[in-house]
KOLFIVO-365851 format. One record per residue (C-alpha): x, z negated, y negated. Coordinates in steps of 0.1 Angstrom, whole numbers, plus 5000, padded with zeros to 4 digits. Example, Ala and Ser with C-alpha at 12.3 -4.5 7.8 and 13.67 -1.06 7.14 Angstrom:
512349225045 513749295011 
This chain:
865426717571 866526957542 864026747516 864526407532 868426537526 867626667484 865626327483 868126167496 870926297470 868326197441 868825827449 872425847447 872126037412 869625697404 872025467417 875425637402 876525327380 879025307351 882225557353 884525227361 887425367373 887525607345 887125277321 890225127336 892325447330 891525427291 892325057290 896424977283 898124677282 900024607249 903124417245 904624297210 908224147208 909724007179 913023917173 913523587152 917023297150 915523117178 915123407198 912423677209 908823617212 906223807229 903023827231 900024047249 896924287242 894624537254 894024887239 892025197238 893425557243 891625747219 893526057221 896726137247 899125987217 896925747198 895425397207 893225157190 893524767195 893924457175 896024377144 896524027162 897824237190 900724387176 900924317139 901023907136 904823897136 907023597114 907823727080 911023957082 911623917120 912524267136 909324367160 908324637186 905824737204 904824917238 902224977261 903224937298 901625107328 904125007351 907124787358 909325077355 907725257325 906725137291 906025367258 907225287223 904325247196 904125267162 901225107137 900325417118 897025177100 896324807101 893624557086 893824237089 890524147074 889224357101 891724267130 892024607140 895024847141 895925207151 899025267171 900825637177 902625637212 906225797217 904926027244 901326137256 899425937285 897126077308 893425937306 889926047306 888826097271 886525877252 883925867237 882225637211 878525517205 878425317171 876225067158 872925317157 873825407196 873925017208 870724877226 870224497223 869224407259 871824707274 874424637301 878124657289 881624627303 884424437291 887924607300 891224427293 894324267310 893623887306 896523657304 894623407330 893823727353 897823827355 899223537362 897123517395 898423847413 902523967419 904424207396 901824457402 898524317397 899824247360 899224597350 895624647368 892924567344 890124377348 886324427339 883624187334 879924267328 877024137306 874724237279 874724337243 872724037227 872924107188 874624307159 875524087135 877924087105 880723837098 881523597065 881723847032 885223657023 885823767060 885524157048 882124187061 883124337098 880624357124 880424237159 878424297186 877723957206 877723997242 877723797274 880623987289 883623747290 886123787267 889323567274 892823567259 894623927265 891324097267 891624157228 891724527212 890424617246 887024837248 883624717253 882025007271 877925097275 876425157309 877725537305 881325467297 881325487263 883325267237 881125067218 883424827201 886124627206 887224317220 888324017196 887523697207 885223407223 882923247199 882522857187 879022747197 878722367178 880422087168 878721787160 879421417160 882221307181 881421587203 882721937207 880622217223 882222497238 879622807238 879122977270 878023347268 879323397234 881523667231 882223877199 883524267199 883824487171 881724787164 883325107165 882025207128 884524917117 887425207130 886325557134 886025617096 890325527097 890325777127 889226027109 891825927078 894626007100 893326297114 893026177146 889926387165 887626137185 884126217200 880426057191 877925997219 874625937225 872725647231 873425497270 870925627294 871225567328 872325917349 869126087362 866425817350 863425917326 863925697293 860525527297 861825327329 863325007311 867224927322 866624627339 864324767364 867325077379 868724877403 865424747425 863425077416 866425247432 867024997461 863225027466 863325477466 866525427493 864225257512 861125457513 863325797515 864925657546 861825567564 860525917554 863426087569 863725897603 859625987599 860626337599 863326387624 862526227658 866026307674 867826047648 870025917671 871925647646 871125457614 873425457587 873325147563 874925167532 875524877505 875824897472 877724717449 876824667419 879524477406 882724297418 882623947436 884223757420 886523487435 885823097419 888922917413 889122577425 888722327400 892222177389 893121787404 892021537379 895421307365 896121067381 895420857352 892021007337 890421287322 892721507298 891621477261 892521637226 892321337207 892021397168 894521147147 894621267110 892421537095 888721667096 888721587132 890121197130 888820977159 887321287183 888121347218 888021717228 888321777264 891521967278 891622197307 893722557318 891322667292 893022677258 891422557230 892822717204 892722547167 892922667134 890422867102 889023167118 886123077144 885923427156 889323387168 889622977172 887522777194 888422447171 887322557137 889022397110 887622387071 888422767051 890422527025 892522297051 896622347036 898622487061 896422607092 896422957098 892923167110 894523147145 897422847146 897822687179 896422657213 896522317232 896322377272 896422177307 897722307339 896522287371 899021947379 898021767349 900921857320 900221927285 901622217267 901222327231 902122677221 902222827180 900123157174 902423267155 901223047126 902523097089 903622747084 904222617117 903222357144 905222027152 905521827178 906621437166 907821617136 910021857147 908722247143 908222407177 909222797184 906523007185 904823227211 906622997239 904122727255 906222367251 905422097275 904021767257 903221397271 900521157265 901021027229 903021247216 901521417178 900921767172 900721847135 900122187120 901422327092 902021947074 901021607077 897221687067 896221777104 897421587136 896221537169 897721337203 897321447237 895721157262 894421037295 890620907292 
């Protein structure tokens, strides 16, 4: 019994997965409020605790604020407490920012594999507090993270007029609020971090929504402005599964391990004739996750984005809970617009449906506005639209109507 027991604790060493819970505790959720005429505005983020006082996330995070208006911003780990933060670095041409916190949090520390670390083909781990995800649980399950899983698929570099900044593309879903989180390796290390989903194709009269295609920025892009501010952080290695020989491939851990669990079992009930009781154990590699139903269709048709004036003049896009957001960036924007159109931002709008069939529009945060039959709409506050009603951003050059198909 003693070496069916050591082989025994050599499959659970083999079947150890990713550090999750130690993921979640370096993930925070970042709130921005800024203060304008019409009001405050807010708007939410993910982070990465570098150090006890220091976390890295995006500049659209925290830094995309009107021009002049007052702004703050906190990370929250509870309903009753929240920490003040302040932008000690930003880039916008890299969408990445560096914020110092009030008062130290308690997290595991992290580290970092960049660019020469990452493995096309490797598993990786999205970690972020989704917009979507928190509007689905009470008061508490806004401040639970969630993670998703996929797989590093390329490194590739962004436009030059862009700055140049990196990505790594992965299938691990990135949705609205996961940005500035961390994209972690199969051994809990921060490989980059979250921006945004990708624009697959658009084409004709139709518009292809890519499925799979998420971008993250490398690390590289940030630890050199770590470094700048003093701020101590900690290179890895590259991810190898705990307690595998490198030659076994990745994708092969989880039935070569299922398969050991089995043989060592049958070897130790060969063993011990007085077994008196089988033990089964399952493991999980990853959460279930729970499909939401799909939302009624209107009662008088399909939703569509319908363009009226502009590059997009005569297309129907289709709506859904989904935003599609519009505007110049298409790392960010999911309806691209031309680099040159006047008065579109890199991230302007975002058009939406809800699950009884209204329309809302909602500003980014835009530098010249959105407008709904003319009249400029406040920004950061989803506005409820009806069927024919024009949207135009930033001036009369861009418009589109919201309609039933």
């Amino acid at each position: 019994m003693r070496i069916a027991a050591l082989l025994f604790a050599s499959a659970a060493v083999l079947l150890a997965g990713p550090p999750i819970e130690d993921m979640k505790k370096q993930t925070v959720l970042i709130i921005m409020m800024a203060k304008t005429s019409k009001g405050v505005m807010t708007g939410t983020g993910s982070g990465v605790v570098v150090d006890p006082t220091h976390v890295v996330t995006n500049h659209h995070v925290c830094c995309e604020v009107p021009p002049g208006a007052p702004s703050k911003v906190v990370i929250a780990r509870s309903p009753e407490e929240t920490i003040d933060a302040t932008v000690i670095w930003k880039s916008e041409e890299k969408d990445l920012a560096i914020l110092e916190l009030a008062k130290p949090v308690q997290a595991p520390k992290v580290v970092f594999a960049t660019k020469a670390k990452i493995r096309i083909g490797e598993p990786v781990w999205a970690v972020g507090f989704p917009g979507s995800a928190m509007r689905l649980g009470n008061q508490t399950a806004v401040y639970e993270s969630t993670v998703t899983q996929g797989v590093a698929s390329r490194i590739f570099q962004g436009p030059t007029e862009e700055g140049g900044v990196e990505y790594v593309q992965t299938t691990a879903a990135v949705n609205p609020g996961n940005s500035g989180g961390p994209l972690f390796d199969d051994c809990g290390q921060v490989v980059a971090i979250n921006r945004a989903k990708a624009l697959s194709s658009i084409g004709g009269k139709t518009v292809t929504f890519a499925e799979g295609i998420n971008l993250s920025i490398i690390v590289d892009e940030v630890v050199s402005e770590l470094s700048k501010n003093r701020i101590e952080y900690t290179i890895g290695n590259a991810c190898q599964a705990p307690g595998v020989v490198s030659s076994i491939p990745s994708w092969m851990l989880g039935s070569q391990a299922i398969t050991l669990l089995v043989a060592l079992g049958a070897i130790g009930l060969a063993m011990n004739r007085k077994v008196r009781q089988t033990v089964a154990r399952s493991v999980h590699l990853g959460g279930v996750e729970r499909k939401t139903p799909p939302a009624p269709r209107s009662p008088g048709g399909k939703p569509m984005l319908v363009g009226s004036i502009g590059p997009y003049h005569g297309q129907r896009i289709p709506l859904g809970e989904k935003p599609v957001v519009i505007g110049r960036d298409a790392a960010a924007s999911n309806l691209v617009l031309p680099e040159n159109t006047p008065g579109v931002s890199k991230r302007h709008c975002q058009m939406s449906v809800d699950r009884s069939g209204r329309f809302f529009v909602e500003d980014l945060f835009s530098s010249h506005g959105t407008f709904r039959n003319g009249q400029k709409i406040d920004a950061g506050r989803p506005l409820e639209i009806r069927p024919g009603d024009r949207i135009t951003l930033g001036g009369p050059q861009v418009g589109f109507e919201v309609n039933l198909d």
